[in-house]
TORMARVEX-550485 format. One record per residue (C-alpha): y, z, x. Coordinates in steps of 0.2 Angstrom, whole numbers, padded with zeros to 4 digits, always signed. Last residue first. Layout:
<pts>
YZX ...
</pts>
This chain:
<pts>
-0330+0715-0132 -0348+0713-0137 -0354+0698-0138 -0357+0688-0155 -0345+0677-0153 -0351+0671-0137 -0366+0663-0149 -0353+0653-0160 -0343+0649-0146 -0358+0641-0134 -0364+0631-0150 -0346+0622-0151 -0345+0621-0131 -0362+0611-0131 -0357+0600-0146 -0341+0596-0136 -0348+0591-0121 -0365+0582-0127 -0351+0571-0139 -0339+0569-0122 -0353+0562-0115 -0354+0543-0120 -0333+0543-0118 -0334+0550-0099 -0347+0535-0096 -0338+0524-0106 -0320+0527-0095 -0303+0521-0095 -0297+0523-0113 -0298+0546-0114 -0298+0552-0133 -0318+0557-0132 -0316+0563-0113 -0302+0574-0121 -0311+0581-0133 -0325+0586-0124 -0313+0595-0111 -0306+0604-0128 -0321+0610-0132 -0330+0616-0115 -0310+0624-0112 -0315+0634-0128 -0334+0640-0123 -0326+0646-0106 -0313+0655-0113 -0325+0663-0128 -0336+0667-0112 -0321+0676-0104 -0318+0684-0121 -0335+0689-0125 -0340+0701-0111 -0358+0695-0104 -0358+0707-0090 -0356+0694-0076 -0345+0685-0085 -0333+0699-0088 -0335+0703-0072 -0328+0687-0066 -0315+0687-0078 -0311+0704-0071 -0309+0698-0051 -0299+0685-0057 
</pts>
């Protein structure tokens, strides 16, 4: 824990890559979910936000 933590701290790509990925597949599970329009209406905002976050990430250094 305490690396990940580091990592994020020193801008490290593969805690941020972490990060950036769980954004993804949280958006996409708000855009597959039934019960909730307000969960639904984000899960765009979500998902775009994780996609541009792994696109910059990448370019950190390892």
């Amino acid at each position: 824990m305490k690396t990940f933590i580091d990592g994020l701290l020193h801008l490290r790509r593969g805690p941020w890559e972490m990060v950036a990925s769980i954004l993804i597949a949280l958006g996409v599970a708000m855009l597959m979910q039934p019960f909730m329009i307000a969960l639904f209406s984000a899960s765009f905002i979500v998902t775009l936000i994780g996609t541009v976050m792994f696109i910059v990430v990448s370019h950190f250094p390892e």
